[in-house]
Every structure is written in C-alpha cells, then in structure tokens.
Backbone as CSV, one residue per row, in Angstrom:
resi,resn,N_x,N_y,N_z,CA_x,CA_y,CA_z,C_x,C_y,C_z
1,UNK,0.838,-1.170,0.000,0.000,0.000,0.000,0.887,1.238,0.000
2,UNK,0.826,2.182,-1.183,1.300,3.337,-1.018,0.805,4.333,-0.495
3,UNK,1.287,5.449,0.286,0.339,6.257,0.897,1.070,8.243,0.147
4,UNK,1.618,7.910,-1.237,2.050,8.877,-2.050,2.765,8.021,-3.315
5,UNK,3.323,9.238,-3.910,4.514,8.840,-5.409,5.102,7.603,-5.412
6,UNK,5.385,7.314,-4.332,6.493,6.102,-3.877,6.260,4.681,-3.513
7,UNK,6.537,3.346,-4.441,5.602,2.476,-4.354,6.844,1.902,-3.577
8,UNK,8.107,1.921,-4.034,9.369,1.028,-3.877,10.660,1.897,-3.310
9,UNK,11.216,2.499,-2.244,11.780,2.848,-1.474,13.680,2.243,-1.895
10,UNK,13.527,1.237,-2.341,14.864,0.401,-2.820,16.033,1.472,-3.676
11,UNK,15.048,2.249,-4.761,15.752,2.849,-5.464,15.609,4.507,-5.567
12,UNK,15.820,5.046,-3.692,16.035,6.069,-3.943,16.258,7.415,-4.608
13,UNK,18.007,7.071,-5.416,18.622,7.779,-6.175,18.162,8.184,-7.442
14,UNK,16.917,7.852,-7.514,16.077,8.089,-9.099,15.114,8.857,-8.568
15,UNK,14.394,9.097,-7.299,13.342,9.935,-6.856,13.845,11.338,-7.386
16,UNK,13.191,12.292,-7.856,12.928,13.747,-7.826,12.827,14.065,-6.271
17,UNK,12.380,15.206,-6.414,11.588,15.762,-5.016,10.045,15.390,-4.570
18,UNK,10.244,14.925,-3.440,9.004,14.598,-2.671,8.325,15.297,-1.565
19,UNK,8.382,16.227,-1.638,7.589,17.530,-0.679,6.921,17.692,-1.307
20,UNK,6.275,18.721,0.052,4.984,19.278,-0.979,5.197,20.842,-1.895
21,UNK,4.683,20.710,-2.463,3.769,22.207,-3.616,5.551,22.064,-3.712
22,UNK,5.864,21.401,-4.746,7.041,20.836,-5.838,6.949,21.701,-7.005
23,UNK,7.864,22.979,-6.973,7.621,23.119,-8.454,6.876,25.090,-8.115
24,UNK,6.872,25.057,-7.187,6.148,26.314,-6.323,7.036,27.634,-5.838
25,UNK,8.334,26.783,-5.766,9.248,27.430,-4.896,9.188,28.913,-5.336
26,UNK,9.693,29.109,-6.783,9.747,30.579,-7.005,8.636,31.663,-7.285
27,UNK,7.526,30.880,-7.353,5.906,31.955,-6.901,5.875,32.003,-5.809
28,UNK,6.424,31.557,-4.557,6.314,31.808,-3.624,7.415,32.635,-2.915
29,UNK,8.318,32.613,-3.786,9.882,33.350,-3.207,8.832,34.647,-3.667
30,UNK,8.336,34.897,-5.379,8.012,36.145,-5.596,6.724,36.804,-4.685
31,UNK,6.135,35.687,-4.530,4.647,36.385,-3.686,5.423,37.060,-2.120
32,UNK,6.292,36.811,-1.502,6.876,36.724,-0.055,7.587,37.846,-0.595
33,UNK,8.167,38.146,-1.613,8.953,39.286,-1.486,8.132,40.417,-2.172
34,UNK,7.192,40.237,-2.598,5.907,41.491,-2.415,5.117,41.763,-1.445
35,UNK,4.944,40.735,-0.657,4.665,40.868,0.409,5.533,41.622,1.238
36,UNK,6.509,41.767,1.378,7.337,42.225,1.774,7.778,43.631,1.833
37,UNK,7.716,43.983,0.284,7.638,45.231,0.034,6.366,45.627,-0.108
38,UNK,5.581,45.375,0.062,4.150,46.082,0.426,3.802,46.657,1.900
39,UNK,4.193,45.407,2.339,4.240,45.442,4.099,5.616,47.265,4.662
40,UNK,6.599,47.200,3.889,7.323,48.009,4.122,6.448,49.735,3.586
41,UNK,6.160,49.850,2.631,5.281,50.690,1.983,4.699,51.393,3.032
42,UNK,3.561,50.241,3.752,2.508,50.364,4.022,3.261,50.765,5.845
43,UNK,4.373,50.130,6.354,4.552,50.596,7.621,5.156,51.870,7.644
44,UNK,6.182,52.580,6.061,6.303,53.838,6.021,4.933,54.835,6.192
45,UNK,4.247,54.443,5.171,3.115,55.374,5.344,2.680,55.639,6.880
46,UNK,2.329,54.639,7.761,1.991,55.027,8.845,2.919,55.495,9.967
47,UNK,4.245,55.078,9.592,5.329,55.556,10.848,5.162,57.572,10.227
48,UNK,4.708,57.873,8.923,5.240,58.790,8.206,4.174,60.133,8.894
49,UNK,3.198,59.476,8.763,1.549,59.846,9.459,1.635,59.974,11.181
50,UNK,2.363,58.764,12.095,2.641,59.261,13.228,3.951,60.692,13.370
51,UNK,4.681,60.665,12.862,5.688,61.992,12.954,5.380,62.978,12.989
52,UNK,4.091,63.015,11.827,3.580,64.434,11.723,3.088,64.715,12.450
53,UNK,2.100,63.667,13.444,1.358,63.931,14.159,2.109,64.493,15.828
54,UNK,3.246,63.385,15.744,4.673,64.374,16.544,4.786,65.495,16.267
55,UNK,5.612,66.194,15.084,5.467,67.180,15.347,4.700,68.360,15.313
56,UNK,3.379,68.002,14.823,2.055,69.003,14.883,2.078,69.671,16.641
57,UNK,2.417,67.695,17.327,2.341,68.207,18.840,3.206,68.658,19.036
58,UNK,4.697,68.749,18.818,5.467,69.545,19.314,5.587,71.001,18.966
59,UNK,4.895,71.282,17.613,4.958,72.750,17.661,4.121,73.772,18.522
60,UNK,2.683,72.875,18.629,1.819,73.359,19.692,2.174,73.716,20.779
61,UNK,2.972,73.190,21.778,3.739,73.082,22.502,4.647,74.267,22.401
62,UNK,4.773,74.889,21.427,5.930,75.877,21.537,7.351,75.979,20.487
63,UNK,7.180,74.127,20.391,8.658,74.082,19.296,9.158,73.156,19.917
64,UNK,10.532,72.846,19.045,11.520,71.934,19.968,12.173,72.307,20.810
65,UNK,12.577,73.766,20.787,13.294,73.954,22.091,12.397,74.054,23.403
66,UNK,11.353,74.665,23.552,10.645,74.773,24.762,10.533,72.825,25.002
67,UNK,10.134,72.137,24.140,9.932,70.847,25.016,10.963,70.501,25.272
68,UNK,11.862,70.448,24.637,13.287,69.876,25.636,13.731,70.473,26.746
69,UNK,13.526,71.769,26.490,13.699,72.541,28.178,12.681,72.071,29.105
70,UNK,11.690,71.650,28.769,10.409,71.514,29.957,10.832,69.581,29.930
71,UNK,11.028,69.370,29.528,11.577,67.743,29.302,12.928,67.866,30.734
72,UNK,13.932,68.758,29.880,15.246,68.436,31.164,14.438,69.530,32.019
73,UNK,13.480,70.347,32.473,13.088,70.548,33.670,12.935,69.304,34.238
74,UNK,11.753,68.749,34.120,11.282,67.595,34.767,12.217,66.791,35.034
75,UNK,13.265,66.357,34.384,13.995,65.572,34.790,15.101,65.550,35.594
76,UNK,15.443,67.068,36.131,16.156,67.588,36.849,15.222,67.926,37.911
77,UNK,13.830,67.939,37.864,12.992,67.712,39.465,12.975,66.277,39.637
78,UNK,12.844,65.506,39.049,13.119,63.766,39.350,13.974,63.240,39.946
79,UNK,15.648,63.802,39.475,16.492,63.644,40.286,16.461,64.292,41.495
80,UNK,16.070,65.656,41.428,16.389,66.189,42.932,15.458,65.924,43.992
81,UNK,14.316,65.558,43.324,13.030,65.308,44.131,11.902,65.987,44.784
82,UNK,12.174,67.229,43.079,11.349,68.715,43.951,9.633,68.079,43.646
C-alpha cells in the first residue's frame, strides 16, 4: 500500500523531489517578497503619518526647544526630588 509517489523505497537515487507544492518554490519566493515590500510601503506610510502627528504636537507646545527645556526641567525635578 502506497500512501504517495512512492511504491518502492529500494531505489532512492532516481526519486525527484518529494515535498509538498514541488515546483512552487519561485511563486512563492516572488509572492513573499511582495509581500514584503508592500508590508514596508505600508509601515512607512503610517510611521510617516505618526511623525507628523509628533510634530504638529510639538509645535503646539511651543517648538523643539521649549519641550526639551520643559523635558530636562522635569527631569532635573526627578532627580532632585522637587
């Protein structure tokens, strides 16, 4: 009883490949590496969309210099323990 391709095991060295989806390899190398670069695309767009939204808040705020001054305030009351 065979339970695939292979009736007789004796003569190895003549088998092809016996895995599965044989013959697949490089639609799947190409689908994975669009995937890939889609996935990258798509995490720029949103890292690109949070920044702005950084610095929308940081200008509100005053700018970059006022938050870093109010930043090392705080962190110079942390250490001292005001």
């Amino acid at each position: 009883m065979a339970t695939g391709p292979v009736d007789n095991w004796l003569n190895i060295d003549t088998f092809g490949a016996i895995y599965p989806f044989v013959g697949t390899e490089m639609m799947l190398v190409i689908v994975g590496f669009a995937f890939w670069l889609i996935w990258h695309f798509i995490q720029l767009k949103k890292e690109n969309a949070e920044f702005a939204k950084d610095i929308e808040n940081i200008n509100k705020q005053g700018g970059p210099g006022k938050v870093l001054d109010d930043e090392a305030r705080r962190e110079i009351e942390d250490q001292v323990g005001l």
